[in-house]
Backbone bond lengths (Angstrom), bond angles and torsions (degrees), N, CA, C in turn:
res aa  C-N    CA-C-N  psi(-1)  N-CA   C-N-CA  omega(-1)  CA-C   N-CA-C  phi
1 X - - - 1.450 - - 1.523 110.46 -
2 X 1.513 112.08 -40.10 1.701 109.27 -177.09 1.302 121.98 -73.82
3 X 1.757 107.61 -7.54 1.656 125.19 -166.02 1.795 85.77 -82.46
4 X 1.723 115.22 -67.55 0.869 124.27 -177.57 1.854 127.46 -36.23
5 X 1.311 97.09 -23.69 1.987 99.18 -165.89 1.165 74.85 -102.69
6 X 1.487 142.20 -65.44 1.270 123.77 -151.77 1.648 102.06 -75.69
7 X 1.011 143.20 -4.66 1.620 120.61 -176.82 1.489 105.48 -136.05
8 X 0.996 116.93 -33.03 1.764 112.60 154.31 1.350 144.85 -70.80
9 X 1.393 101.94 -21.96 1.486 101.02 171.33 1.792 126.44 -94.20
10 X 1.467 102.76 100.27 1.611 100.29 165.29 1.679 123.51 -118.32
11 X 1.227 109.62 121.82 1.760 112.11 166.06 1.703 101.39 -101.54
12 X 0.729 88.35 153.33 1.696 96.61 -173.50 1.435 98.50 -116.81
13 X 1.796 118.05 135.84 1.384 105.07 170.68 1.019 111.84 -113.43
14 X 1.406 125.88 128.19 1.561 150.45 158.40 1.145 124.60 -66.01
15 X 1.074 134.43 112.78 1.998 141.56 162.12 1.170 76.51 -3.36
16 X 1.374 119.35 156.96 1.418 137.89 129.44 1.209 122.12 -22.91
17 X 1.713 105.33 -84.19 1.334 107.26 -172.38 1.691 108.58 -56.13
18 X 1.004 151.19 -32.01 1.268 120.75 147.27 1.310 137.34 -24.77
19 X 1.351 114.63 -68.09 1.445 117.46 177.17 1.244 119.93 -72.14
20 X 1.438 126.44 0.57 1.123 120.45 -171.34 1.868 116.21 -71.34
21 X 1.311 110.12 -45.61 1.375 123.33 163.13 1.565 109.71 -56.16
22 X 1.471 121.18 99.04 1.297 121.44 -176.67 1.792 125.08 -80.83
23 X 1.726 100.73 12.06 1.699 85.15 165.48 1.529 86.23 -134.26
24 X 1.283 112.43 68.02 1.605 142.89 150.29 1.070 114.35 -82.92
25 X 1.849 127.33 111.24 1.520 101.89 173.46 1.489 119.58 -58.97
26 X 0.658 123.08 -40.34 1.543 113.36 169.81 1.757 133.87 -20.39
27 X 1.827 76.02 -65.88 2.145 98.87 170.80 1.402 103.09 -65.14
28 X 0.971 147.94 -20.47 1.276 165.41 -131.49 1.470 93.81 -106.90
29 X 1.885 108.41 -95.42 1.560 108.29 161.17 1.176 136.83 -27.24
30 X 1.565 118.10 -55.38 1.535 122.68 166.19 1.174 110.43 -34.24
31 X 1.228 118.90 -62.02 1.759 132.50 -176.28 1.197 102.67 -57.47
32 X 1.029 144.38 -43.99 1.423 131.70 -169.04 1.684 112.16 -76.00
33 X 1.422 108.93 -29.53 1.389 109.59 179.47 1.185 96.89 -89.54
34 X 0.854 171.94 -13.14 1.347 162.92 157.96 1.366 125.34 -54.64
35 X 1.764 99.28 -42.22 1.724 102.32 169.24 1.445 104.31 -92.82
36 X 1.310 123.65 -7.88 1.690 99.60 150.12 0.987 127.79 -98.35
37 X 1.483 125.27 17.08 1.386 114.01 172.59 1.619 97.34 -101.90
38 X 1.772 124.40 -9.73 1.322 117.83 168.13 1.493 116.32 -80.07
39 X 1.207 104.81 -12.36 1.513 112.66 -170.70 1.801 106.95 -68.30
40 X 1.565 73.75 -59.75 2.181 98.32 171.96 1.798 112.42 -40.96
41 X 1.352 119.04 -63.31 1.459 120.41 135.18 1.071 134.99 15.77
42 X 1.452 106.87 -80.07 1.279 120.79 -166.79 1.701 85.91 -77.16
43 X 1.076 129.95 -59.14 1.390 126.19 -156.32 1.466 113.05 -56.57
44 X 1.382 107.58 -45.81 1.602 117.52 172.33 1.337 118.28 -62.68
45 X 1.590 135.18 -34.54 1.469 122.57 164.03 1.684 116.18 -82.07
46 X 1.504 108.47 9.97 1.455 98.33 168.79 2.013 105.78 -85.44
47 X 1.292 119.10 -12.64 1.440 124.25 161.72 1.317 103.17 -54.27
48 X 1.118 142.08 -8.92 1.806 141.15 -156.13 1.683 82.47 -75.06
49 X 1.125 98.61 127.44 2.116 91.00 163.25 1.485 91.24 106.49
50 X 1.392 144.30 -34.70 1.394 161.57 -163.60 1.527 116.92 -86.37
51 X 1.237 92.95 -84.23 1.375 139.27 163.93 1.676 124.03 -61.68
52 X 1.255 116.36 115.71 1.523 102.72 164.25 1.522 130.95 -11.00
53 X 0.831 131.87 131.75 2.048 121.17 -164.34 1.801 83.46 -92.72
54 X 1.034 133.88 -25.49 1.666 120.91 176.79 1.405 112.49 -78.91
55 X 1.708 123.31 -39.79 1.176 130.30 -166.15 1.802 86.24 -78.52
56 X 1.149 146.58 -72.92 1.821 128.88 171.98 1.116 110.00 -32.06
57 X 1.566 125.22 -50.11 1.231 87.58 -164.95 1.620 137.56 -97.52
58 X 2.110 108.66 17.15 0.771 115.32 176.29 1.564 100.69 -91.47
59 X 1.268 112.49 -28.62 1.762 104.38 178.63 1.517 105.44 -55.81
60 X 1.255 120.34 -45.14 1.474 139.21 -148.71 1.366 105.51 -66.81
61 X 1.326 103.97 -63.60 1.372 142.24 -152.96 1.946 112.74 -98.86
62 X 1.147 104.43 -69.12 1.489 118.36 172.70 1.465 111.09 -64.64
63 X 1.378 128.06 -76.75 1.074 127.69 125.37 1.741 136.59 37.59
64 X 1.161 107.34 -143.19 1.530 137.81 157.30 1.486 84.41 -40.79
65 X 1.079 122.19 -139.25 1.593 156.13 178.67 1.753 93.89 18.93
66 X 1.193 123.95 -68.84 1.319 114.07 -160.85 1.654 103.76 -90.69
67 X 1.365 114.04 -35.31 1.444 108.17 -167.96 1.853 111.02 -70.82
68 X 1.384 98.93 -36.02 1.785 105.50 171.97 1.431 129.07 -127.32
69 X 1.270 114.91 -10.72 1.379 110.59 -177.47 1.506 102.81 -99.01
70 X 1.312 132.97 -20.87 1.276 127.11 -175.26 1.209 112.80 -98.58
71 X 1.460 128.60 -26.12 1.548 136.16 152.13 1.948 113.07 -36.74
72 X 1.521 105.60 -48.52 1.529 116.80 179.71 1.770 112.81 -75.14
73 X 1.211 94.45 -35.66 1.927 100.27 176.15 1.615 92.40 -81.79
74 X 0.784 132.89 -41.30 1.792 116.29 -174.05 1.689 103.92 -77.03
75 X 1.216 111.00 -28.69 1.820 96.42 172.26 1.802 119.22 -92.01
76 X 1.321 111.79 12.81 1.470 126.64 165.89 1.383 112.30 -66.92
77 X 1.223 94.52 133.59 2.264 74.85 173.48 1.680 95.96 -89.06
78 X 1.467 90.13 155.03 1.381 92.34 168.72 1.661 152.12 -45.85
79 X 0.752 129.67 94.09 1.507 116.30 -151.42 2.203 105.72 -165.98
80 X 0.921 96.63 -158.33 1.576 105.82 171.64 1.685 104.59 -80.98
81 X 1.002 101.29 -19.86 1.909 99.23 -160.52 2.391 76.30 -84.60
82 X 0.813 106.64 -29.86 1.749 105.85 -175.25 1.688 102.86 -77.62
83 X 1.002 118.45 -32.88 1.569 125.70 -155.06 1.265 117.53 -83.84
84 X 2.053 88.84 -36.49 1.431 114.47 -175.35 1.910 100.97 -67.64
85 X 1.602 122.17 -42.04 1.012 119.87 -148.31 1.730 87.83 -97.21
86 X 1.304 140.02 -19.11 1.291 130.53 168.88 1.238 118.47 -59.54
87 X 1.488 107.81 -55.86 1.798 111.84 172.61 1.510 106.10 -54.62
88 X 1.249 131.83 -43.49 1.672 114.02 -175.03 1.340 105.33 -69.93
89 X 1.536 124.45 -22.68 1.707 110.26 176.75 1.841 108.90 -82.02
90 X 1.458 104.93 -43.54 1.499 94.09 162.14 1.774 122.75 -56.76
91 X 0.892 147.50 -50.53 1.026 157.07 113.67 1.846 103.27 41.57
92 X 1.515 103.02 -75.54 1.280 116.16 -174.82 1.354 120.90 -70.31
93 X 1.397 112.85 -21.79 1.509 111.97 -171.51 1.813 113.95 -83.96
94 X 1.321 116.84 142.37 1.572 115.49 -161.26 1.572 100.43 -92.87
95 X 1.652 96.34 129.59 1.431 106.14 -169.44 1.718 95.92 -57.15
96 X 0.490 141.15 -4.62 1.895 139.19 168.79 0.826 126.45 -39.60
97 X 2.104 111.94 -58.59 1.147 110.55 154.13 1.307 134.07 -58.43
98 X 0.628 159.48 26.70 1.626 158.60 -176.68 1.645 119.57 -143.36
99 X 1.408 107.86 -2.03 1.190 127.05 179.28 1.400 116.40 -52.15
100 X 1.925 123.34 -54.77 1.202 125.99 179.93 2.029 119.96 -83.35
101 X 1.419 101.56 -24.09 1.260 116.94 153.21 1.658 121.46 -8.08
102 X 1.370 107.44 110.35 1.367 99.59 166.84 1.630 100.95 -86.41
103 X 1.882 93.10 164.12 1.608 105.11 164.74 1.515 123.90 -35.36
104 X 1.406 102.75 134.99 1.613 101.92 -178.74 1.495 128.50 76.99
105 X 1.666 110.64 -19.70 1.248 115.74 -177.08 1.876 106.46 -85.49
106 X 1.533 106.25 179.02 1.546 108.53 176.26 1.953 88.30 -164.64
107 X 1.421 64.09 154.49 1.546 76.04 171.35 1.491 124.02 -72.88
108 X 1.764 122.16 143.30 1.518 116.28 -145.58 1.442 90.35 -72.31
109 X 0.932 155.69 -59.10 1.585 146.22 161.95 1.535 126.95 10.01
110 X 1.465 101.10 -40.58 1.214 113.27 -156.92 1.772 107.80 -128.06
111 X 1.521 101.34 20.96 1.546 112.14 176.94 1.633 101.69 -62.90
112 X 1.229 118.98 -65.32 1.790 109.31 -163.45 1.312 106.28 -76.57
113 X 1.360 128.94 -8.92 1.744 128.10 157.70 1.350 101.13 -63.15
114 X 1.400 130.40 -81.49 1.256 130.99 164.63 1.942 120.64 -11.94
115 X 1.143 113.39 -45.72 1.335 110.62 -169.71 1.647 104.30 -82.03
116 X 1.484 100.11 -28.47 1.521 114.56 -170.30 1.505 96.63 -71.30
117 X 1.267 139.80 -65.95 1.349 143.12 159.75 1.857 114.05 -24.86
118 X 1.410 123.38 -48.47 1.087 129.85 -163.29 1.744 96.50 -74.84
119 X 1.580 113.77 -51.39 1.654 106.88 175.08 1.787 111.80 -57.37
Protein backbone atom coordinates (compact mmCIF):
# COMPACT_ATOMS: atom_id res chain seq x y z
CA UNK A 1 0.00 0.00 0.00
CA UNK A 2 2.95 2.57 0.91
CA UNK A 3 4.76 1.49 -2.52
CA UNK A 4 1.45 2.26 -4.19
CA UNK A 5 0.67 6.09 -2.64
CA UNK A 6 4.11 6.96 -2.78
CA UNK A 7 4.93 5.95 -6.51
CA UNK A 8 1.61 5.67 -8.16
CA UNK A 9 -0.21 8.41 -7.31
CA UNK A 10 0.04 11.59 -9.63
CA UNK A 11 -2.60 14.58 -10.17
CA UNK A 12 -0.97 17.16 -11.88
CA UNK A 13 -1.93 20.80 -11.14
CA UNK A 14 -2.96 23.02 -13.93
CA UNK A 15 -3.57 26.97 -13.82
CA UNK A 16 -7.03 27.19 -13.42
CA UNK A 17 -7.82 28.65 -16.43
CA UNK A 18 -6.73 25.54 -17.97
CA UNK A 19 -8.81 23.27 -16.19
CA UNK A 20 -11.51 25.29 -16.09
CA UNK A 21 -13.00 24.11 -19.56
CA UNK A 22 -13.95 20.54 -18.52
CA UNK A 23 -13.65 18.62 -21.93
CA UNK A 24 -9.97 19.89 -21.84
CA UNK A 25 -7.64 17.09 -22.08
CA UNK A 26 -5.98 18.29 -19.40
CA UNK A 27 -9.36 18.74 -16.97
CA UNK A 28 -10.05 15.52 -18.25
CA UNK A 29 -6.67 13.79 -16.93
CA UNK A 30 -6.71 15.69 -13.70
CA UNK A 31 -10.12 14.13 -13.19
CA UNK A 32 -9.24 10.88 -13.81
CA UNK A 33 -6.37 10.88 -11.34
CA UNK A 34 -8.15 12.13 -8.78
CA UNK A 35 -10.89 9.47 -8.84
CA UNK A 36 -8.17 7.02 -8.75
CA UNK A 37 -6.34 8.28 -6.26
CA UNK A 38 -9.98 8.33 -4.28
CA UNK A 39 -10.60 4.99 -5.36
CA UNK A 40 -6.93 3.86 -3.88
CA UNK A 41 -8.40 5.53 -0.61
CA UNK A 42 -11.13 3.88 -0.31
CA UNK A 43 -9.22 0.59 -0.69
CA UNK A 44 -6.48 1.47 1.81
CA UNK A 45 -8.91 2.43 4.80
CA UNK A 46 -10.75 -0.79 4.18
CA UNK A 47 -7.21 -2.32 5.94
CA UNK A 48 -8.65 -0.27 9.11
CA UNK A 49 -9.29 -3.40 11.51
CA UNK A 50 -6.19 -5.28 9.55
CA UNK A 51 -3.66 -3.06 9.56
CA UNK A 52 -2.31 -0.87 12.31
CA UNK A 53 -5.22 1.95 12.68
CA UNK A 54 -2.03 4.61 12.73
CA UNK A 55 -0.06 2.93 9.90
CA UNK A 56 -3.82 3.53 7.51
CA UNK A 57 -4.30 6.27 8.69
CA UNK A 58 -1.10 7.98 7.91
CA UNK A 59 -1.07 6.39 4.35
CA UNK A 60 -4.78 7.29 4.10
CA UNK A 61 -4.99 10.35 5.71
CA UNK A 62 -1.42 12.01 6.05
CA UNK A 63 -0.54 10.62 3.03
CA UNK A 64 -3.07 10.41 0.12
CA UNK A 65 -5.68 12.80 1.58
CA UNK A 66 -3.53 15.78 2.41
CA UNK A 67 -0.50 15.42 0.15
CA UNK A 68 -2.90 15.01 -3.21
CA UNK A 69 -6.37 14.84 -2.82
CA UNK A 70 -6.79 18.00 -0.82
CA UNK A 71 -4.32 20.07 -2.95
CA UNK A 72 -7.04 19.08 -6.05
CA UNK A 73 -10.28 19.86 -3.79
CA UNK A 74 -8.74 23.24 -2.73
CA UNK A 75 -8.00 24.20 -6.48
CA UNK A 76 -11.79 23.26 -7.48
CA UNK A 77 -13.89 26.23 -7.50
CA UNK A 78 -16.53 25.93 -5.37
CA UNK A 79 -19.51 24.43 -6.62
CA UNK A 80 -21.11 20.75 -6.98
CA UNK A 81 -18.07 19.61 -9.05
CA UNK A 82 -16.21 20.49 -5.12
CA UNK A 83 -19.04 18.98 -3.03
CA UNK A 84 -19.31 16.09 -5.28
CA UNK A 85 -15.52 15.22 -4.63
CA UNK A 86 -15.66 16.01 -0.67
CA UNK A 87 -18.56 13.63 -0.04
CA UNK A 88 -16.65 10.73 -1.95
CA UNK A 89 -13.54 11.45 0.39
CA UNK A 90 -15.88 11.68 3.40
CA UNK A 91 -17.54 8.81 2.19
CA UNK A 92 -14.34 6.70 2.62
CA UNK A 93 -13.36 7.45 6.03
CA UNK A 94 -14.59 4.66 8.78
CA UNK A 95 -17.08 6.01 11.12
CA UNK A 96 -14.69 4.39 13.87
CA UNK A 97 -12.60 6.99 13.79
CA UNK A 98 -14.62 9.58 15.08
CA UNK A 99 -16.30 7.46 17.52
CA UNK A 100 -14.38 8.78 20.80
CA UNK A 101 -14.31 12.38 19.38
CA UNK A 102 -15.73 15.08 21.26
CA UNK A 103 -18.19 17.69 19.59
CA UNK A 104 -16.56 19.85 17.08
CA UNK A 105 -13.33 18.01 17.24
CA UNK A 106 -11.64 15.89 14.10
CA UNK A 107 -8.97 14.05 13.86
CA UNK A 108 -5.47 16.14 13.53
CA UNK A 109 -5.09 14.66 10.00
CA UNK A 110 -8.01 16.00 8.86
CA UNK A 111 -7.74 19.74 10.28
CA UNK A 112 -7.39 21.63 6.72
CA UNK A 113 -10.12 19.09 5.23
CA UNK A 114 -12.20 20.07 8.08
CA UNK A 115 -11.68 23.85 7.56
CA UNK A 116 -12.09 23.27 3.79
CA UNK A 117 -15.62 21.71 4.46
CA UNK A 118 -16.43 24.43 7.16
CA UNK A 119 -15.83 27.46 4.31
Amino acid sequence: MKKSVEEDVFIPLYPKSTVEDKSSLRSKFQERRFWSAVKLLSNVVLWDGIVQEDKVRDLGLSKLLNRYLLLNILNTPLGPDNTEKCNKVVACLPERWFQDLRGGSTLPELLNFSQHLLQ
